[in-house]
C-alpha positions in Angstrom: -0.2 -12.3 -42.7 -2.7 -15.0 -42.2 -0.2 -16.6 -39.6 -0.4 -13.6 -37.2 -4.3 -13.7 -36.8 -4.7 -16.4 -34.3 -1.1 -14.7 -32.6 -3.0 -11.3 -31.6 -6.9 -13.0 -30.4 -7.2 -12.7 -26.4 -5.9 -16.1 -24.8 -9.9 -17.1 -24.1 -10.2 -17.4 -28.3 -7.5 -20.1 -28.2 -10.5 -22.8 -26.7 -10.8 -24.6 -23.2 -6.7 -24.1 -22.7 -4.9 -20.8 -22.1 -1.9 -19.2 -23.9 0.7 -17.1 -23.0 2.0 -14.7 -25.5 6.6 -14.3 -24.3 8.1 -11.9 -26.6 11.9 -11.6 -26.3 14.9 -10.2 -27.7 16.9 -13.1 -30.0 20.1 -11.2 -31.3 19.3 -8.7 -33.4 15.4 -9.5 -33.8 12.2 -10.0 -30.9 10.3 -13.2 -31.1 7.1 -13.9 -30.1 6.5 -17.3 -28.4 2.5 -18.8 -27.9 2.7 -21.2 -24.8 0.3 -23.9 -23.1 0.9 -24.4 -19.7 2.5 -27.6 -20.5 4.2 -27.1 -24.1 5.4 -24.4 -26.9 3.1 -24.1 -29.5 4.6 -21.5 -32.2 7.7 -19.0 -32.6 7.4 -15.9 -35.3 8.7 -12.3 -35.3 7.1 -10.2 -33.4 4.7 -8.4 -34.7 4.8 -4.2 -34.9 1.3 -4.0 -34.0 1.3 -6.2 -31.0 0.8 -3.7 -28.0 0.5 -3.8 -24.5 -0.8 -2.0 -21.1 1.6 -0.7 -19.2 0.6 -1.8 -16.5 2.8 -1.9 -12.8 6.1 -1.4 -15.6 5.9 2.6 -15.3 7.1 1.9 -11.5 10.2 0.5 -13.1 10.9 3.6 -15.7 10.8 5.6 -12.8 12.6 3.4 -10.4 15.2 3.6 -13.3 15.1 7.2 -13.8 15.8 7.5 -9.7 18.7 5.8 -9.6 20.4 7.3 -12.3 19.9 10.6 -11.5 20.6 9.9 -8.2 17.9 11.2 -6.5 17.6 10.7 -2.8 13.7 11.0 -2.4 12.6 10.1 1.5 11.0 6.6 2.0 7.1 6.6 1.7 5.2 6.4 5.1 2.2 5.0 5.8 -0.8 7.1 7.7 -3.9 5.2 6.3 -5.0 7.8 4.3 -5.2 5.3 1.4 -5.5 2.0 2.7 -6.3 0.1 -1.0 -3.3 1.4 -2.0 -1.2 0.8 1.2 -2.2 -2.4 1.5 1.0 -3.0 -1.6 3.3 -0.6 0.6 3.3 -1.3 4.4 1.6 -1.3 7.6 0.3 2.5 9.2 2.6 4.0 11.0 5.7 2.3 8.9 7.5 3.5 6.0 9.0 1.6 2.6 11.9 2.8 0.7 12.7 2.6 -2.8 14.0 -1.0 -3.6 11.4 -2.5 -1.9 8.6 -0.3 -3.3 9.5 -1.6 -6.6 9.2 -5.4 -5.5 6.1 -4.7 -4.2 4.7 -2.6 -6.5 3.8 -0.1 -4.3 2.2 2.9 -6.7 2.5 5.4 -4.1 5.8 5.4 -3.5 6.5 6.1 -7.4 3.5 8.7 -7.8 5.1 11.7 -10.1 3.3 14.2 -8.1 4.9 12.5 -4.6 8.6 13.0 -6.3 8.2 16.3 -7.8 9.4 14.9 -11.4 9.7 17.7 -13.6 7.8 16.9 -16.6 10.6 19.0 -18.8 13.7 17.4 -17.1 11.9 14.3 -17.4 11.4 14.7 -21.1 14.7 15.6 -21.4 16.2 12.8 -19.7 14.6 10.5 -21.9 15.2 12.2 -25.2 18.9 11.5 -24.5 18.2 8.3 -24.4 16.5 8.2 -27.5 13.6 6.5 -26.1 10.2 6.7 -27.8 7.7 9.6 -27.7 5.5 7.5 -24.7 8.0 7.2 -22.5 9.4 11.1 -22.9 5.9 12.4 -21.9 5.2 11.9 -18.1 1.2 12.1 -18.7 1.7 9.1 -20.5 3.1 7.2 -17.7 0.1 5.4 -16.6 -1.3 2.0 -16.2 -3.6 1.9 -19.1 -0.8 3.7 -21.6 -0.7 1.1 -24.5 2.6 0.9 -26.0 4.0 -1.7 -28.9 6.1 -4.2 -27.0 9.1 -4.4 -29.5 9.2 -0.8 -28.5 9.2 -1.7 -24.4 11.9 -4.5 -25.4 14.1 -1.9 -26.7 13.7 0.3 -23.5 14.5 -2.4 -21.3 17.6 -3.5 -23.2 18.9 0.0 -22.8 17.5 1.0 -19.3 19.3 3.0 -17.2 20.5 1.5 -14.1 19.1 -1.9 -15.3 21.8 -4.2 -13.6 20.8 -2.7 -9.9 16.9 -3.2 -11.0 17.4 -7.2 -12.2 19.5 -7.8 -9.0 16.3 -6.0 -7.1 13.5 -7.9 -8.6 15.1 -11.4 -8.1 12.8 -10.9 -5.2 9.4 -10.8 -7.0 10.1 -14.5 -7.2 10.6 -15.2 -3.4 7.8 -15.3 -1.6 7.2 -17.8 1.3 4.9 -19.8 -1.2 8.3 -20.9 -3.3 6.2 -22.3 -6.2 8.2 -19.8 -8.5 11.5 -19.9 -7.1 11.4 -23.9 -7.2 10.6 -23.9 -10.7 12.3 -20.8 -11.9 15.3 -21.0 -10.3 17.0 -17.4 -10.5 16.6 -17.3 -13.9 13.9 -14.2 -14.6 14.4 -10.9 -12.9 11.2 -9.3 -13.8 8.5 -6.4 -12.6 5.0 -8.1 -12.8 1.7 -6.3 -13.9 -2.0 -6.7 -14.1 -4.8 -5.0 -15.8 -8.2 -4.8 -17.6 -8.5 -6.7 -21.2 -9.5 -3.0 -23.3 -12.2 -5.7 -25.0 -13.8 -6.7 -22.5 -13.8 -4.4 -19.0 -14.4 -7.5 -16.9 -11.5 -9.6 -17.7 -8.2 -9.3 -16.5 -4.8 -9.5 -18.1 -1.4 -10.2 -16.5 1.9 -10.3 -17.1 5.7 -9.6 -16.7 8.5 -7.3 -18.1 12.4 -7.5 -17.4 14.9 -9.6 -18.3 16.6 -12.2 -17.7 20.0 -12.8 -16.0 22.1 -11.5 -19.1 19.8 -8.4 -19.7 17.8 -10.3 -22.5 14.5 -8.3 -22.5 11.4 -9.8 -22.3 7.3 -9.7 -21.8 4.6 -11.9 -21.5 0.6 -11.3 -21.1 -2.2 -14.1 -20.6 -5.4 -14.1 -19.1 -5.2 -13.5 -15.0 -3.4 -11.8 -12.6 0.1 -11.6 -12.7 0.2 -13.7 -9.7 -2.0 -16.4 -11.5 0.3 -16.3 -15.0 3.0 -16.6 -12.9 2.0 -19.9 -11.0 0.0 -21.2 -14.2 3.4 -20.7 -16.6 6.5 -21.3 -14.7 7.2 -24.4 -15.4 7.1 -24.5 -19.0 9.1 -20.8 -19.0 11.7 -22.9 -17.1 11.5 -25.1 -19.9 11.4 -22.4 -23.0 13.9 -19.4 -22.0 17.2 -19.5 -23.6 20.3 -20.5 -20.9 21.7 -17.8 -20.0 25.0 -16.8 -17.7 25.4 -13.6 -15.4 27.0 -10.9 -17.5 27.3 -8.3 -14.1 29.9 -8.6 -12.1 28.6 -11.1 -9.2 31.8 -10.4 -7.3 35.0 -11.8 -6.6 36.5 -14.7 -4.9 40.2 -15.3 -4.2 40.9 -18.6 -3.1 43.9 -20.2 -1.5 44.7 -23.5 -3.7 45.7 -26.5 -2.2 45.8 -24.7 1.1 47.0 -27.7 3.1 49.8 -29.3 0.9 53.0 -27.2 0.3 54.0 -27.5 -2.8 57.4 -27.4 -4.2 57.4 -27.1 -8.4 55.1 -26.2 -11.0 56.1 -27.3 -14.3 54.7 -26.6 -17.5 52.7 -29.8 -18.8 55.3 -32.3 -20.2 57.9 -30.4 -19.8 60.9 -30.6 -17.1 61.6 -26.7 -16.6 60.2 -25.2 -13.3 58.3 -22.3 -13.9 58.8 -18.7 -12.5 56.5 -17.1 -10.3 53.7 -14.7 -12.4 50.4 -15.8 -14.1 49.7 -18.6 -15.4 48.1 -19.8 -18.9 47.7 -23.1 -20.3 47.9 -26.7 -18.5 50.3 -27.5 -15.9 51.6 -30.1 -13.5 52.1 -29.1 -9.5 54.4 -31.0 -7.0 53.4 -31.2 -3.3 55.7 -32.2 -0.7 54.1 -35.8 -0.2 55.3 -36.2 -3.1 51.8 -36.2 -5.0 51.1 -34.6 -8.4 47.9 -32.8 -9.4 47.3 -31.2 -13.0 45.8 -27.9 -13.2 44.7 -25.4 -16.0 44.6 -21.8 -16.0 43.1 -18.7 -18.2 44.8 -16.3 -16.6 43.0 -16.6 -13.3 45.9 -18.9 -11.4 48.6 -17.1 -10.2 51.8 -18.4 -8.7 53.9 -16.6 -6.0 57.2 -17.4 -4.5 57.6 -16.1 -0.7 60.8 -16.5 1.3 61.2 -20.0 -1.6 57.1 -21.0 -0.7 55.4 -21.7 -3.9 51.8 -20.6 -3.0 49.0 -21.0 -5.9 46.0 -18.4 -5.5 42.8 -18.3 -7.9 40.9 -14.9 -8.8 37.7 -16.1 -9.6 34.4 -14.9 -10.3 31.5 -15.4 -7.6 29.4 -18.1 -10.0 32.5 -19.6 -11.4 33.7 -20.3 -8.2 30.7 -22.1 -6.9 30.6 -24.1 -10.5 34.3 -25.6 -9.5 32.9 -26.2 -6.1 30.2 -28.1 -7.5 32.3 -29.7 -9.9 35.1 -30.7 -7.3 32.7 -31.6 -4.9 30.1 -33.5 -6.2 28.8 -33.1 -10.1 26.5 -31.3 -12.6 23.7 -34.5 -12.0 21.0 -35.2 -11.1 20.5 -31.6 -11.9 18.4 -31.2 -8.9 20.0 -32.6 -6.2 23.0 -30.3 -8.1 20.9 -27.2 -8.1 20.1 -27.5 -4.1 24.4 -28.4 -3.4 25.4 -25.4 -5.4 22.8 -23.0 -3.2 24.5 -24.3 -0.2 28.2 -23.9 -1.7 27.1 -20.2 -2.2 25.7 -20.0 1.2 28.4 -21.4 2.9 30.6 -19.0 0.5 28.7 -15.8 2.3 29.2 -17.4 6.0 32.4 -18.4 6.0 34.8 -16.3 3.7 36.4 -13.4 4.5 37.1 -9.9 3.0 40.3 -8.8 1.1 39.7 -5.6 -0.4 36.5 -5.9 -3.0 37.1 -9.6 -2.9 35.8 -12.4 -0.9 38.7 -14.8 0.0 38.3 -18.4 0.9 40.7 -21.4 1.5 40.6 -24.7 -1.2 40.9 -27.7 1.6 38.6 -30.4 3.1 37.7 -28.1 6.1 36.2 -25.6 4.0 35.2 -26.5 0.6 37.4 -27.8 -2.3 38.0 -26.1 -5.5 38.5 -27.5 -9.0 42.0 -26.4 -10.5 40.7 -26.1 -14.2 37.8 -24.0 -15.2 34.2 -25.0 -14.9 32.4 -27.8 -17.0 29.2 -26.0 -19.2 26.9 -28.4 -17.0 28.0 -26.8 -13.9 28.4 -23.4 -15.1 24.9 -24.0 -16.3 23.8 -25.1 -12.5 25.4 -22.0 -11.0 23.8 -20.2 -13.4 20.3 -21.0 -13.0 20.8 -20.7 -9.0 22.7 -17.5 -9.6 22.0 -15.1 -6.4 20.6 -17.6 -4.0 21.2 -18.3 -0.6 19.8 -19.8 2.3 19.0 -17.6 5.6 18.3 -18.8 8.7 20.3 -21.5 9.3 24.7 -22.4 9.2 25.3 -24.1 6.0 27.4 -27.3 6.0 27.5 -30.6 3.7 29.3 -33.6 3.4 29.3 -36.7 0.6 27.5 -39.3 2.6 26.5 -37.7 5.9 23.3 -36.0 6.9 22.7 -34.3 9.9 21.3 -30.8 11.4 21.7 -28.2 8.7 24.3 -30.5 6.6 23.1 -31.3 3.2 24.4 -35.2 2.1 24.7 -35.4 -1.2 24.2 -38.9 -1.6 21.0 -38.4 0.1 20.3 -35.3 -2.2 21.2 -37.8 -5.3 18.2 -40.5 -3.8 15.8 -37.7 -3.5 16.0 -36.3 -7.1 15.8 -39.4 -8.2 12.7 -39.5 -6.2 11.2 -36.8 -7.8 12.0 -34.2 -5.1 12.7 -30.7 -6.4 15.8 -28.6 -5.6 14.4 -26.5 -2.5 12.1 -29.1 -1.2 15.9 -30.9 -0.9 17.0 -27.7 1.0 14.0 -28.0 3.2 14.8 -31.4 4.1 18.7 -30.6 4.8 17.8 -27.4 6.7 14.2 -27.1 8.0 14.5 -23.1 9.3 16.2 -22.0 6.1 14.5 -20.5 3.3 15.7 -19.0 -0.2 16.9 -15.6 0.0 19.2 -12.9 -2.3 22.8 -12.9 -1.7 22.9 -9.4 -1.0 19.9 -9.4 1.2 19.6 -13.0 3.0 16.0 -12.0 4.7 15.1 -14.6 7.5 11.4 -15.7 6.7 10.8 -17.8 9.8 11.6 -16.9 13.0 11.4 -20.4 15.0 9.4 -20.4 18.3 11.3 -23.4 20.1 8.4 -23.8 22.6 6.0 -24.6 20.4 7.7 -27.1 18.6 8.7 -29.0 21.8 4.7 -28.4 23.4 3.6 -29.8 19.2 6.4 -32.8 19.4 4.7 -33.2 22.7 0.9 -33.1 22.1 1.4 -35.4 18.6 2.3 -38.1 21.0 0.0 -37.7 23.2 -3.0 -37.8 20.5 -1.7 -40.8 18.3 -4.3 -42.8 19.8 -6.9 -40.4 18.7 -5.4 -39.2 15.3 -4.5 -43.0 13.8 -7.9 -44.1 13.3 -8.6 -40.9 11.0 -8.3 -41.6 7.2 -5.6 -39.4 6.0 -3.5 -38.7 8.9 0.4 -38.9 8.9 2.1 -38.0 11.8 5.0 -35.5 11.0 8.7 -36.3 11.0 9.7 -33.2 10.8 8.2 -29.9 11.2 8.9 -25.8 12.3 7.0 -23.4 13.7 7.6 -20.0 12.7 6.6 -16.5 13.9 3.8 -15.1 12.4 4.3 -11.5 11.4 1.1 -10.6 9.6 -1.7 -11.8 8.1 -3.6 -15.2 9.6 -2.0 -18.6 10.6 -1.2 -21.0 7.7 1.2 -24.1 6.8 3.8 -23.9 4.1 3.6 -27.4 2.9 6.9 -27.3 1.0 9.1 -26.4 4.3 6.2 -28.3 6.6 6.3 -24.7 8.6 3.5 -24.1 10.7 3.2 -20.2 11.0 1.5 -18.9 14.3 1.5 -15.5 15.9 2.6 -17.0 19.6 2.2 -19.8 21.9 1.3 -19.2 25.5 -2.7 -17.8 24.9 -5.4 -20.5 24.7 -6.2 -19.3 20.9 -2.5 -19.7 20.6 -1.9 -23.6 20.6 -5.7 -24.2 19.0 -3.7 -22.1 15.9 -1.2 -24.7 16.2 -3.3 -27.4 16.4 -5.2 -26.4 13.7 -2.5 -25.7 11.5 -0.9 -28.6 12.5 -3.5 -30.8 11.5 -3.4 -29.2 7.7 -0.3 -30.4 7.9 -0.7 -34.1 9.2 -3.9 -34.2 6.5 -1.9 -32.9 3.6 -2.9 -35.8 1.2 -6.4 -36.2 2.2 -9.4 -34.1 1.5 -9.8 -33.9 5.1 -6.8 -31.2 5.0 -8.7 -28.8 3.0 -12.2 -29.2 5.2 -12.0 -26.3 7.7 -15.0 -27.4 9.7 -13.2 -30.9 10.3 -9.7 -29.5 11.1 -11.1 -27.1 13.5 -13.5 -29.3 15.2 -10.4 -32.4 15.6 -8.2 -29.4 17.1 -11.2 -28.4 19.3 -11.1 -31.9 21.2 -7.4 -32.6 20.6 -6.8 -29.6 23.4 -9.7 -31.2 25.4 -8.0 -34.0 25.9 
């Protein structure tokens, strides 16, 4: 028992550096993990007497409860009759519906009273799920509610409705900032939550519940917000969490093998004997009519057809398969992350270019589109599709080519020279396509809305004040920058895209935004980036001159 002390002390009693407590289904028994922000420390069985606030998770029982029940409750609108709470759920005079609600944890969208729940059917409902007595009991379904986590772990391996909410809360790891999608991948599908330390009223505790891509439960709690936790533990998460493959149906993709070469026999693999037409299992040899040979293996997804005597070859695929025999045909599984940004674009370009056949995507296997390895994935590039399982790029027409770059192509040679530069997956993707940004496959939201005449009035200007500028320590004129639409909230720079983010252009205030921003930018490795009084006062003369 001794073991378990240290396990269950607040995350201050561990000394000058912070834990995280991850507890998580392993087969048939939960495990608790102790991480550093750099490093695992410890893995035991959970303990029955670890608890936990509920925190922002009761959203999710309900969210699951909706959807399987079918309800059809009307969107929440805003009036500004509760503007601390609003401030989660959207702008007065706007409304928020259900999905998004749950992403942004928006309490009065999911208020018990606001649905009508029925505390019976409610309790019903849940008895028939065998749930425990917390969850069956809408009082209980607050914030504070402490509940053991192995119990929570078993509600989220059984929720109701669970596959629609992971493919929902990919987007808690989205935002603009990408620290967490960059490190995380798509790997977590969770609902955050934040909330007062019972021990001590002025601390906070955060944390996460959900699952990840396989519907492996999971919850972690340190000291912070969520958001801070979050930030202060993805990388090593990235580094702890079990691989894991897409167990949902992601879709399917029929795809046209060797699209451009007729072929005229298939032949079973040293043997002489054509083959008939039908499905195909086990290795094989195919014929074109140049006279080339290519070997090929199926599992039962290659299927041959004979049409007025043309031998055609077509794969039925899964989604993340598919884009792991891109990847694998293509290019290859390393540097894993100039591999991670290719297979993001291979998905992208999946979602532009193919078309629909029935509940199918289909898709040609040729040079013009993209090329499709004939045998099933490798593990290293199932693995890569795995991790970037759901992503796409919005904003911008995906192409890529082996050793050219150019205006939203992707080279993969240059993507190999920029891992091995130390460049992360979607800062690659920035580079390839500067007014693109990671989005869900299902809901490719465009975060920047490009404003073309600032960029030309900034590409402008930063001529104009090189003279000025170069004698500053720190500055670095930009190569290549975007300036995006501001939609709320004040201007900013995301330094990972080098977007500048402005609410217009023509009005005086306008372009010293842009300038100002601008110069966070140009100063981004120099303290004079971060010294407001400087960057204003610099973009103060720079219109001056």
């Amino acid at each position: 028992m001794w073991r378990w002390w240290w396990l269950l002390l607040p995350a201050v009693a561990f000394g000058a550096e912070p834990r995280l407590q991850l507890a998580l289904q392993n087969g048939q028994e939960n495990q608790l993990l102790i991480l550093s922000q750099s490093q695992q420390f410890d893995q035991q069985s959970l303990p029955a007497t670890l608890t936990t606030p509920l925190g922002s998770v009761w959203k999710l029982l309900v969210y699951a409860y909706l959807v399987d029940t079918q309800q059809n409750e009307p969107d929440y609108s805003c009036d500004g009759s509760q503007p601390q709470e609003e401030v989660y759920c959207c702008e007065v005079g706007k409304k928020i519906a259900r999905d998004r609600a749950l992403v942004q944890s928006c309490s009065l969208y999911f208020s018990p009273q606001r649905l009508q729940l029925d505390p019976q059917q409610w309790a019903r409902y849940w008895q028939r799920q065998q749930t425990p007595g917390w969850l069956q009991d809408l009082t209980q379904l607050q914030p504070g509610t402490q509940v053991p986590v192995a119990q929570l772990l078993g509600v989220l391996a059984a929720l109701p409705a669970q596959q629609q909410a992971r493919n929902v809360l990919l987007d808690v790891l989205l935002p603009a900032d990408g620290k967490l999608i960059g490190a995380l991948g798509s790997r977590l599908r969770i609902k955050t939550w934040s909330w007062r330390d019972e021990q001590d009223p002025e601390r906070r505790l955060g944390g996460f519940a959900g699952w990840l891509m396989d519907g492996t439960p999971l919850w972690g709690q340190a000291a912070g917000t969520s958001k801070t936790v979050l930030h202060n533990y993805a990388n090593v998460l990235n580094s702890v969490l079990p691989q894991a493959q897409p167990v949902d149906p992601l879709g399917c993709v029929v795809v046209k093998m060797f699209d451009r070469y007729p072929i005229v026999a298939v032949r079973r693999s040293g043997e002489k004997t054509l083959i008939k037409p039908g499905v195909l299992q086990g290795k094989y040899q195919v014929e074109f009519s140049n006279g080339n040979h290519q070997v090929i293996e199926s599992q039962g997804e290659l299927f041959l057809r004979e049409n007025a005597g043309q031998l055609t070859l077509t794969a039925r695929l899964e989604r993340e398969e598919y884009v792991a025999r891109v990847l694998q045909r293509e290019a290859a599984a390393q540097p894993v992350e100039a591999a991670k940004a290719l297979a993001v674009a291979i998905r992208t370009y999946l979602l532009q270019n193919a078309t629909r056949e029935g509940e199918c995507l289909m898709i040609s296997d040729s040079s013009a589109s993209q090329r499709v390895a004939p045998s099933p994935a490798t593990a290293a590039t199932r693995e890569i599709a795995a991790w970037s399982a759901d992503l796409v790029l919005a904003g911008a027409t995906v192409n890529y080519h082996l050793d050219r770059a150019g205006t939203n192509r992707l080279s993969w040679q240059q993507a190999v020279s920029q891992a091995g530069q130390g460049m992360r997956y979607d800062a690659i993707l920035a580079q390839a396509y500067p007014r693109a940004n990671l989005g869900r496959w299902d809901r490719p939201e465009i975060l920047c809305q490009p404003i073309p005449e600032a960029e030309a009035w900034l590409a402008s200007r930063q001529k104009r004040w090189r003279e000025t500028l170069d004698v500053q320590p720190g500055y670095e004129a930009l190569r290549q920058f975007t300036v995006c639409r501001l939609l709320s909230g004040k201007p900013h720079v995301d330094r990972m895209y080098s977007r500048i983010y402005v609410r217009d252009f023509y009005s005086l205030q306008d372009r010293l935004d842009l300038a100002h921003e601008y110069l966070h930018l140009a100063f981004a490795a120099h303290p004079n980036g971060q010294d407001e009084e400087f960057v204003e006062r610099l973009a103060r003369y720079l219109l001056l001159e």
